[in-house]
MARLUM-80084 format. One record per atom (N, C-alpha, C): z, y, x. Coordinates in steps of 0.02 Angstrom, whole numbers, plus 32768, in hexadecimal, padded with zeros to 4 digits. Last residue first. Layout:
<bakes>
ZYX;...
</bakes>
This chain:
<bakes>
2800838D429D;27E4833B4274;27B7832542A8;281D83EF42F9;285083C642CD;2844839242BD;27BD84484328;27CF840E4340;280283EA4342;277284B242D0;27BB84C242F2;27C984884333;27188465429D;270F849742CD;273684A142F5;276184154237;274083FD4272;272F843142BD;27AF848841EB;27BF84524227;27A98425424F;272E849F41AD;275F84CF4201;279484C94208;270E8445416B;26D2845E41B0;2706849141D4;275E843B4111;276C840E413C;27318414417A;276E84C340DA;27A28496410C;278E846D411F;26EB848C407F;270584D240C0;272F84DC40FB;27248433403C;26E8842C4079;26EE845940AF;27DD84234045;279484284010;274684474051;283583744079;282883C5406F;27CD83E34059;28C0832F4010;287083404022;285983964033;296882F24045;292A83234049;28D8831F4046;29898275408B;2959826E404C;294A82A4403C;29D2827540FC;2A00827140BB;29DA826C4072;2973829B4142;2990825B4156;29C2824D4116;29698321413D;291482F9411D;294682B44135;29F0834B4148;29CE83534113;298D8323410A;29CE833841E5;2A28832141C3;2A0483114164;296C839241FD;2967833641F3;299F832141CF;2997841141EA;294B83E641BF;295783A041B5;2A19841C424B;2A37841341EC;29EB83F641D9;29DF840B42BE;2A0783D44295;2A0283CC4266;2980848142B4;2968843342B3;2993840B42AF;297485054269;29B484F7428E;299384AB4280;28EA855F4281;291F852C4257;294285124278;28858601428A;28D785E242A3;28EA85BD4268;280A865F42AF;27FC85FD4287;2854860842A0;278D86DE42AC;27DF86BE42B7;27E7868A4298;26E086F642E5;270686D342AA;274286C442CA;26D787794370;26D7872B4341;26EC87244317;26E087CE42E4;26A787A1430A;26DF87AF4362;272187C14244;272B87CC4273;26E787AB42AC;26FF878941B7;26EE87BD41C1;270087E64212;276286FB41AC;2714870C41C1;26DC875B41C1;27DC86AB41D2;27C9870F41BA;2787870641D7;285F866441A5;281D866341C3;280886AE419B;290B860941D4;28DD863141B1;2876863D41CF;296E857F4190;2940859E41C7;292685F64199;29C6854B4132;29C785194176;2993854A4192;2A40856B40D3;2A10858940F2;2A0785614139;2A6484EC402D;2A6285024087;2A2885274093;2A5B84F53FB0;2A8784E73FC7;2A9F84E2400E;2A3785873F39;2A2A85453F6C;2A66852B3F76;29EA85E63EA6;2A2585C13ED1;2A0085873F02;294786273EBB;299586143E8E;29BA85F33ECA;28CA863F3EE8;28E886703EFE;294C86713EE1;28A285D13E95;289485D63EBD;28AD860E3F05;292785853E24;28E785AB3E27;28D985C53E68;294084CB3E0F;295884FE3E2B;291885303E30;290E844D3E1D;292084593DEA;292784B93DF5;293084133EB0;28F084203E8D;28DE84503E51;29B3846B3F06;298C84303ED2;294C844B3EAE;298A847C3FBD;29A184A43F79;297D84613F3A;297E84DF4040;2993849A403B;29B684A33FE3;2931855240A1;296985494075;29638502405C;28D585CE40F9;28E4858340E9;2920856940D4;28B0866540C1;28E1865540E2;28D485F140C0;282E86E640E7;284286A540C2;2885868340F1;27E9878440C6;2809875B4103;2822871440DB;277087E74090;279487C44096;27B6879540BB;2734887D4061;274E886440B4;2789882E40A0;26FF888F3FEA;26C5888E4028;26E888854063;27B588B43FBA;275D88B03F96;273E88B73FD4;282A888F402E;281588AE4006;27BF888E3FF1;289087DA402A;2865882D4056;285688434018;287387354013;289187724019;2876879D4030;286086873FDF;283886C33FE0;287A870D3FEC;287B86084008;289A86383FE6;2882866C4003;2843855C401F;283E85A9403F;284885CE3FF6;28A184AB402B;285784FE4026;287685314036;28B684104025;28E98452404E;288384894041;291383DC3F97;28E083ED3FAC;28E284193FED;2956835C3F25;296C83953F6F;292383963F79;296983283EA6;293C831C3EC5;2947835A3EE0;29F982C43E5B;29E883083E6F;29B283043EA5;
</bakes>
């Protein structure tokens, strides 16, 4: 099973908010997961960034990949 941790798209049409989730590859993008580890809302100014930084690493240490996007805001964040 290839774990991925991305972004799950939510909100309405032209105001979307994204929640960071931990989910198999296989799986459709807005489909089932298996952990909510953060969220991020870029329609806010500032941009809102919240990941709970145990559960990222607990996960990128268990072999989680996370997909580019994630992985620039968790760098940002100052997780990775």
């Amino acid at each position: 099973m290839a774990v991925k941790i991305r972004l799950r798209k939510m909100g309405a049409k032209k105001a979307p908010f994204y929640r960071i989730v931990v989910a198999d590859s296989r799986y459709p993008r807005d489909g089932r997961f298996i952990e909510e580890i953060g969220y991020y809302d870029p329609t806010k100014d500032p941009v809102v960034l919240k990941v709970d930084d145990e559960k990222a690493k607990t996960w990128i240490a268990n072999g989680a990949q996370p997909t580019d996007r994630v992985k620039a805001l968790l760098k940002k964040n100052g997780t990775l």
